[in-house]
VEXFIZA-115233 format. One record per residue (C-alpha): x, y, z; residue number from 1; residue in one letter. Coordinates in pm, whole numbers. Layout:
N
(atom (X, Y, Z), NUM, 'A');
...
END
This chain:
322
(atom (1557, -3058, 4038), 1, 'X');
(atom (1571, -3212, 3651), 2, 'X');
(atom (1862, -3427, 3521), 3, 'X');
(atom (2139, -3367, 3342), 4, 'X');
(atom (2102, -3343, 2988), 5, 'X');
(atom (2451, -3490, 2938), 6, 'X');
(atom (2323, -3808, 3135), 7, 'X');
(atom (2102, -3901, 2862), 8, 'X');
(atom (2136, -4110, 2521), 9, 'X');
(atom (1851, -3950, 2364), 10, 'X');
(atom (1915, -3653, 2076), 11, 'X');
(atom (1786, -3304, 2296), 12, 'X');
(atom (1476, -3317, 2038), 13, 'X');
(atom (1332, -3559, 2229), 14, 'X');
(atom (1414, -3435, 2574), 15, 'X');
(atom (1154, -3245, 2813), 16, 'X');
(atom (1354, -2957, 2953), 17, 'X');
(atom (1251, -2771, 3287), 18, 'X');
(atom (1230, -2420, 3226), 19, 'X');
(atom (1400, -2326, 3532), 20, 'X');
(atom (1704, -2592, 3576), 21, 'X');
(atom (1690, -2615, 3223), 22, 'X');
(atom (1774, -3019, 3315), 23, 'X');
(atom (1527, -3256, 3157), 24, 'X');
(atom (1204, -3282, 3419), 25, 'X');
(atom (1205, -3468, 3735), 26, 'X');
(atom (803, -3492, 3799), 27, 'X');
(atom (679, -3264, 3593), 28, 'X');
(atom (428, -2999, 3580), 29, 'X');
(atom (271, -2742, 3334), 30, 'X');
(atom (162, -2404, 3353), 31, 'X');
(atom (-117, -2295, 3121), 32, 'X');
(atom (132, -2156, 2888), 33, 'X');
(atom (261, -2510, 2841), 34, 'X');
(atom (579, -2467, 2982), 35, 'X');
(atom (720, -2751, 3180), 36, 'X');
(atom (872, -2734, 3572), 37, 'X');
(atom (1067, -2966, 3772), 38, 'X');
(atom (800, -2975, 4108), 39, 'X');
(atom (1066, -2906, 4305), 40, 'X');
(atom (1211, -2654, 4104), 41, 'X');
(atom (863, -2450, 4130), 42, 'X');
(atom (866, -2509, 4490), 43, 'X');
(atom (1174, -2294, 4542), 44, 'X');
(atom (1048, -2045, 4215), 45, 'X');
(atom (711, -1958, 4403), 46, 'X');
(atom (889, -1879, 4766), 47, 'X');
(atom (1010, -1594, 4537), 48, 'X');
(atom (724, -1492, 4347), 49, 'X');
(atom (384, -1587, 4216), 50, 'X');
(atom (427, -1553, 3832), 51, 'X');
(atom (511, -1805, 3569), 52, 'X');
(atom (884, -1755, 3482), 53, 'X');
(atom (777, -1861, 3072), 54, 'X');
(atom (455, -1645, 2994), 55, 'X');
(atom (537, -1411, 3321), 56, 'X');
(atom (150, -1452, 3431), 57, 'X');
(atom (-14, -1544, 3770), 58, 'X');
(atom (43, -1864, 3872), 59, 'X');
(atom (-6, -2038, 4220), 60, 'X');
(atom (-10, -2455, 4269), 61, 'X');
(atom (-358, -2452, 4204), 62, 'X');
(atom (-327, -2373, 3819), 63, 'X');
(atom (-79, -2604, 3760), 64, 'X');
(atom (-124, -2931, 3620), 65, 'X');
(atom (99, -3224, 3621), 66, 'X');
(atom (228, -3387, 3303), 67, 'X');
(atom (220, -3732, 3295), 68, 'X');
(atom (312, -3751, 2961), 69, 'X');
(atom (674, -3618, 2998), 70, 'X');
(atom (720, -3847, 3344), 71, 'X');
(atom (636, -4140, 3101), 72, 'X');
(atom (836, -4036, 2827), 73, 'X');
(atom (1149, -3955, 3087), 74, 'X');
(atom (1116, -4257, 3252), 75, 'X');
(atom (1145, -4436, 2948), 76, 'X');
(atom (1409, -4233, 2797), 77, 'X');
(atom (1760, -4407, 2766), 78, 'X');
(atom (2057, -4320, 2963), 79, 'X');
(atom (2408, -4420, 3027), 80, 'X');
(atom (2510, -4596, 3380), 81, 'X');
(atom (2588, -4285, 3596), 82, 'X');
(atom (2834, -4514, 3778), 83, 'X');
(atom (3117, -4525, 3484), 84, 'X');
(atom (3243, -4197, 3626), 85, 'X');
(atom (3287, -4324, 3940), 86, 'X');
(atom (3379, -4630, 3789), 87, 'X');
(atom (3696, -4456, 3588), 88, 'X');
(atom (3844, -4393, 3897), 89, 'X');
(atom (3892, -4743, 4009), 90, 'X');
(atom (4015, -4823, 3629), 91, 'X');
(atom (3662, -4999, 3572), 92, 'X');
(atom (3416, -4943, 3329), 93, 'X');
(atom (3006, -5001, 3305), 94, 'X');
(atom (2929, -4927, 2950), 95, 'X');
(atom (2587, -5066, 2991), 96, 'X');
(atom (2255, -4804, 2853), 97, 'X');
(atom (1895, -4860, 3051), 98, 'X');
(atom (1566, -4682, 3077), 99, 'X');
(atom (1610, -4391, 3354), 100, 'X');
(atom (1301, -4594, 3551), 101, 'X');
(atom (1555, -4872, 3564), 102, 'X');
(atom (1881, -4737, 3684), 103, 'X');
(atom (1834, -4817, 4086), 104, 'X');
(atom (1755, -5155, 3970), 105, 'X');
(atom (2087, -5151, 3808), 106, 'X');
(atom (2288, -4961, 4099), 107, 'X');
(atom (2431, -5115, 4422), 108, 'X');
(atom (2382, -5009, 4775), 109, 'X');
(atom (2758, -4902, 4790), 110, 'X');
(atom (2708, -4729, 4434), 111, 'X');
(atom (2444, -4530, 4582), 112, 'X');
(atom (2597, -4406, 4916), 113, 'X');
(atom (2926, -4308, 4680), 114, 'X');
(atom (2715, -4129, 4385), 115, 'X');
(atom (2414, -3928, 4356), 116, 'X');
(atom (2229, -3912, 4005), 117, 'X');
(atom (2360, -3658, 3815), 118, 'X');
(atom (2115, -3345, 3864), 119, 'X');
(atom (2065, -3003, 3800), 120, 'X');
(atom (1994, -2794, 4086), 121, 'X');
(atom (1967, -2420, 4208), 122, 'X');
(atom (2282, -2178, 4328), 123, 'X');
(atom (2206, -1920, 4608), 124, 'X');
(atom (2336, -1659, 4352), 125, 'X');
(atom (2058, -1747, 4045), 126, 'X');
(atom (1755, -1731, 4350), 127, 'X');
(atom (1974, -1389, 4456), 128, 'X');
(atom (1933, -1268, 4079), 129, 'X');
(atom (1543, -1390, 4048), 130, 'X');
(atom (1456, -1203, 4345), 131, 'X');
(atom (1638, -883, 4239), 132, 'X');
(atom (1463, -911, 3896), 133, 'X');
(atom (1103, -941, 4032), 134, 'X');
(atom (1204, -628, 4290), 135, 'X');
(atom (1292, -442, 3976), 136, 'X');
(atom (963, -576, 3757), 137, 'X');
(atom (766, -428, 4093), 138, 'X');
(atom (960, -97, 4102), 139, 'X');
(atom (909, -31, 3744), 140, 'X');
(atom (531, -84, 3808), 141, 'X');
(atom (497, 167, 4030), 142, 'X');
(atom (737, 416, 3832), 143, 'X');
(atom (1015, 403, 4101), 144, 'X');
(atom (1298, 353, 3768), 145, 'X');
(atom (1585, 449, 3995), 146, 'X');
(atom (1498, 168, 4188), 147, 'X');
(atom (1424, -79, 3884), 148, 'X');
(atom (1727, -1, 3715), 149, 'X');
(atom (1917, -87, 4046), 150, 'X');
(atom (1732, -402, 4122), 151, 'X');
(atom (1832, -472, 3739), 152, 'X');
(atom (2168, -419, 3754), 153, 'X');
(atom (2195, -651, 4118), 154, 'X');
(atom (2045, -940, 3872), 155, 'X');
(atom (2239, -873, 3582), 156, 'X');
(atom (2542, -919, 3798), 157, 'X');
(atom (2461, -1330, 3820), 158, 'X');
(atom (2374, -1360, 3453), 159, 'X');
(atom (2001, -1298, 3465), 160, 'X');
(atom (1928, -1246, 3082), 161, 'X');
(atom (1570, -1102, 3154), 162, 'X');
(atom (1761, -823, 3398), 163, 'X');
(atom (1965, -738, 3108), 164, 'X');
(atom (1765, -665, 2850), 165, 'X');
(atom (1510, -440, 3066), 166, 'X');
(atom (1886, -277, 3183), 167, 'X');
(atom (1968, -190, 2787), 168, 'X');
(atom (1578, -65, 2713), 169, 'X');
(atom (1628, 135, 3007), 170, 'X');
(atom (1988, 295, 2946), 171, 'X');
(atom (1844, 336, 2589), 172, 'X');
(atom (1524, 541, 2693), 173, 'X');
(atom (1694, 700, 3027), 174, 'X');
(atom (1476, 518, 3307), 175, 'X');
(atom (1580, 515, 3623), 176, 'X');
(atom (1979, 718, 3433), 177, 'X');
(atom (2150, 863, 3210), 178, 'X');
(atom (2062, 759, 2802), 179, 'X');
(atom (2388, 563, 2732), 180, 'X');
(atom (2321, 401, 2430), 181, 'X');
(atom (2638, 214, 2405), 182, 'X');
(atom (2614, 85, 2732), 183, 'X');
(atom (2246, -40, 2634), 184, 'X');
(atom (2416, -247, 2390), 185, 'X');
(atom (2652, -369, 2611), 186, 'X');
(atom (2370, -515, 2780), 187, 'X');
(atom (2201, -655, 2452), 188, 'X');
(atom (2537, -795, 2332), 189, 'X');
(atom (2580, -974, 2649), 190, 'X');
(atom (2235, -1168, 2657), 191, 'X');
(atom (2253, -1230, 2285), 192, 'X');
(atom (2604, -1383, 2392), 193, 'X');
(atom (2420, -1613, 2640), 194, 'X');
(atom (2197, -1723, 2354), 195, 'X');
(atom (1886, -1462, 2430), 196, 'X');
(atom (1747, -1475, 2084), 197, 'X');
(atom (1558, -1137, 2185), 198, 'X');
(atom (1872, -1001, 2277), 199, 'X');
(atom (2019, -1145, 1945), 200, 'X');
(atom (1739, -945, 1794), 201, 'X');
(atom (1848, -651, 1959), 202, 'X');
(atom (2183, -673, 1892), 203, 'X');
(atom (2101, -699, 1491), 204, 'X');
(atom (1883, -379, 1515), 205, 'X');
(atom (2151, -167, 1699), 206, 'X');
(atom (2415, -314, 1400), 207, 'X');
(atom (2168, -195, 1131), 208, 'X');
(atom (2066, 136, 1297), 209, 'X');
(atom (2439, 194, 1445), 210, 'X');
(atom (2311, 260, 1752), 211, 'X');
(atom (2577, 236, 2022), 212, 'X');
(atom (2802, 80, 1788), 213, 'X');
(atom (2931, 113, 1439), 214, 'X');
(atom (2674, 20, 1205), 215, 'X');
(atom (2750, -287, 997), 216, 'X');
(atom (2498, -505, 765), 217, 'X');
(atom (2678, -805, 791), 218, 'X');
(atom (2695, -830, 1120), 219, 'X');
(atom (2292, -741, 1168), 220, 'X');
(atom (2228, -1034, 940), 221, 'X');
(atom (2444, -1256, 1140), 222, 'X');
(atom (2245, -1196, 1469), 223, 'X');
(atom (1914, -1181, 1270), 224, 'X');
(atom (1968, -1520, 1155), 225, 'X');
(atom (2100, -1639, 1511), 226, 'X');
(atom (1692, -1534, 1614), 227, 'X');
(atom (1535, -1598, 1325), 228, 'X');
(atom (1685, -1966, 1353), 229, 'X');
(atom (1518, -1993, 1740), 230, 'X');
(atom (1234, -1911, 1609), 231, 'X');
(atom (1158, -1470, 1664), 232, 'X');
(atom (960, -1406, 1420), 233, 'X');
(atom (1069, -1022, 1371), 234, 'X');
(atom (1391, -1145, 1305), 235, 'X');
(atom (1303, -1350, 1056), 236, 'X');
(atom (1104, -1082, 854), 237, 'X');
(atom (1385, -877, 900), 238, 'X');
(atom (1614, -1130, 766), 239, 'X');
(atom (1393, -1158, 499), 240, 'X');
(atom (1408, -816, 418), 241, 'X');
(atom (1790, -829, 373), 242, 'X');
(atom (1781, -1151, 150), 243, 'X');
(atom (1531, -930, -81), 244, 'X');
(atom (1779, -630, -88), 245, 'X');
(atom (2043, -877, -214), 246, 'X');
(atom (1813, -1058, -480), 247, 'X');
(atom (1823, -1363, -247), 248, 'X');
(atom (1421, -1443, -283), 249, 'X');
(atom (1389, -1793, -230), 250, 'X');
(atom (1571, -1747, 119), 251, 'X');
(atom (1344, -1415, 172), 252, 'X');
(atom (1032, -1634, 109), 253, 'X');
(atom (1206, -1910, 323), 254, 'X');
(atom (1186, -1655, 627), 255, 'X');
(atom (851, -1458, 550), 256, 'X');
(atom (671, -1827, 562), 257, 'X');
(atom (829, -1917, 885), 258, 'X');
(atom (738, -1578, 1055), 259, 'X');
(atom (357, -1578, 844), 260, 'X');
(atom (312, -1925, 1013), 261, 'X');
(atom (330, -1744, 1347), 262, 'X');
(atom (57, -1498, 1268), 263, 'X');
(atom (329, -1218, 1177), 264, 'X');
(atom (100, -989, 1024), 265, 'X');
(atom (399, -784, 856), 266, 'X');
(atom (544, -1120, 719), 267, 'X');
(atom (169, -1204, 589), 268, 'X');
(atom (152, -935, 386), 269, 'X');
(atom (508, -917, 253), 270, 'X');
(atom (495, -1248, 177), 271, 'X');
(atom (169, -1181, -51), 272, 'X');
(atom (387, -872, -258), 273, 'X');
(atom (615, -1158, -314), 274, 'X');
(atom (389, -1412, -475), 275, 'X');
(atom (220, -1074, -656), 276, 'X');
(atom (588, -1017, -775), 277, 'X');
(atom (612, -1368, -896), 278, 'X');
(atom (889, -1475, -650), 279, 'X');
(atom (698, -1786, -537), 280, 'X');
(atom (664, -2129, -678), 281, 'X');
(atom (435, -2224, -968), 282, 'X');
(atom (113, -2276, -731), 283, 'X');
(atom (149, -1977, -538), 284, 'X');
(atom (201, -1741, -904), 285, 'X');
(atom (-97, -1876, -1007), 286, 'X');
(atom (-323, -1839, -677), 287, 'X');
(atom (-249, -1470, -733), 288, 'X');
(atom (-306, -1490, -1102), 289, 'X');
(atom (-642, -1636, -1021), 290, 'X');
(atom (-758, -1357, -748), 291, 'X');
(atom (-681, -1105, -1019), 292, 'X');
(atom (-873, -1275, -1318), 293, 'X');
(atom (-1195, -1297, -1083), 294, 'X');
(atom (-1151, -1026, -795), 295, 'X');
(atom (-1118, -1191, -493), 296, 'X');
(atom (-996, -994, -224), 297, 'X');
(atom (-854, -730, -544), 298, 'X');
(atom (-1008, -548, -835), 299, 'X');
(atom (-1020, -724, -1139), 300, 'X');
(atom (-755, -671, -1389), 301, 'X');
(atom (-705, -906, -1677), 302, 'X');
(atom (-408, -823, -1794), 303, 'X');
(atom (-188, -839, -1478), 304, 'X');
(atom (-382, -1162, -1425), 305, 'X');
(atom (-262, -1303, -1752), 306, 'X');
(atom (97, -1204, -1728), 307, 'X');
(atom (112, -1409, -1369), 308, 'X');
(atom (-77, -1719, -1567), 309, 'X');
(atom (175, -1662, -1781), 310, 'X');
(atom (465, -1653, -1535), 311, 'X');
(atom (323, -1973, -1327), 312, 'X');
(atom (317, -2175, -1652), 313, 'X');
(atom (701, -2047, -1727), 314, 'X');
(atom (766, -2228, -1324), 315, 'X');
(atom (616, -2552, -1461), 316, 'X');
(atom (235, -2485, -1379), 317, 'X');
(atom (32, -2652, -1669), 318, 'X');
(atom (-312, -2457, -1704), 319, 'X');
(atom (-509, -2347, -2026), 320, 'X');
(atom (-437, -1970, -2043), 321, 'X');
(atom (-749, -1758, -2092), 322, 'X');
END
């Protein structure tokens, strides 16, 4: 099972986490999704099941691939001596930082008979919850909801954030029970609260719909950003959206880019009304200008051309107006 992440000197940046332990890898292996597994981690995972817990496809060993690059880079990673703890309680201290690959070198025989390296490791209750989530997945495959929603709740019980949210789409459509919409967002709330940024998603759209709770803006934005700032992409157009609503269009554009970079095809095309409204910088004011003056991609239309020529040269873009 990976380290702990608290064991090391490096910022988390630099750190290759195990998706399952969520410790930083002990040898290493990739799925084709690119997410990285502790090899012992993934023996325990596929006992349960034979899809990737990341990207939720098939996997067996023989599509996996092992990443030397993240072994290297963890060996060589710097960490603090794992024997100060020990250390503190015979009023001693080791202060002294090494490579990871050279902390046996550094410990004593006695050392290692008193302490094991600090690591990350599976509870009988999160291989409980995995299993009760992949008997729901199956359930709902086959259309057995009451069964699902069961499984589901069994999971959610130990904290299983992917139990949860198919718990609150459930309650919300009436799967498997009763439509309770509140308790949906019960559900959402609590794997937003465990840092979920789908669920944070979620959570924003039931505060700006007031569904199953009271609806409040400032609160949507709050969990929108929360997303947005791991990286969803709806929740950063939808972010965006609120920033234009309160003349805020340098943080809109800020947020249409981010989610446009991901192939967000709703940010794409917001984010070309915005240059066409002149919101963007100099550059981008005049790309648009240009499309219009010689119809690419648009109809031709000189005078809405000239007005954005116009408008890029008032942002600082210096070009002979025609």
């Amino acid at each position: 099972m990976g380290y702990d992440v608290n064991f090391f000197v490096a910022e988390g940046s630099q750190l290759c986490i195990c998706y399952l332990c969520q410790g930083v890898v002990e040898e290493p292996f990739e799925c084709s999704c690119s997410s990285s597994f502790c090899k012992r981690c993934l023996d325990v995972w596929l006992e349960i099941t034979e899809h990737c817990p990341a990207c939720k496809n098939h996997l067996s060993e023989n599509e996996l691939t092992k990443n030397f690059n993240a072994e290297t880079n963890s060996f060589n990673l710097l960490v603090l001596c794992p024997v100060s703890k020990l250390n503190e309680r015979q009023h001693q201290e080791c202060q002294k930082v090494m490579t990871l690959e050279n902390v046996f070198d550094h410990l004593t025989e006695e050392d290692l008979k008193l302490l094991k390296l600090p690591t990350v490791t599976y509870t009988q209750s999160q291989i409980f919850a995995i299993q009760n989530y992949f008997n729901g997945k199956n359930s709902y495959e086959v259309d057995d909801f009451t069964s699902a929603f069961e499984y589901f709740e069994l999971s959610a019980i130990y904290n299983n954030v992917d139990s949860m949210l198919e718990l609150a789409i459930m309650l919300k459509k009436g799967l498997g029970c009763e439509i309770n919409v509140e308790r949906s967002f019960h559900f959402f709330l609590k794997a937003a609260d465990l840092g979920d940024s789908i669920g944070e998603n979620k959570v924003a759209y039931c505060y700006l719909k007031g569904e199953g709770v009271i609806k409040d803006v400032k609160k949507a934005e709050q969990y929108f950003e929360k997303s947005a700032k791991k990286g969803q992409s709806d929740s950063q157009v939808q972010l965006a959206l609120l920033f234009l609503e309160q003349n805020k269009e340098k943080d809109a554009l800020q947020y249409f880019k981010l989610a446009a970079e991901q192939g967000n095809s709703t940010a794409e095309n917001e984010l070309g009304y915005c240059y066409l409204k002149g919101y963007g910088d100099a550059n981008a004011v005049d790309s648009i200008a240009e499309c219009f003056e010689f119809g690419y991609g648009v109809a031709k239309n000189l005078e809405k051309s000239l007005k954005l020529y116009k408008l890029a040269l008032s942002k600082g873009k210096l070009k002979l107006l025609k």
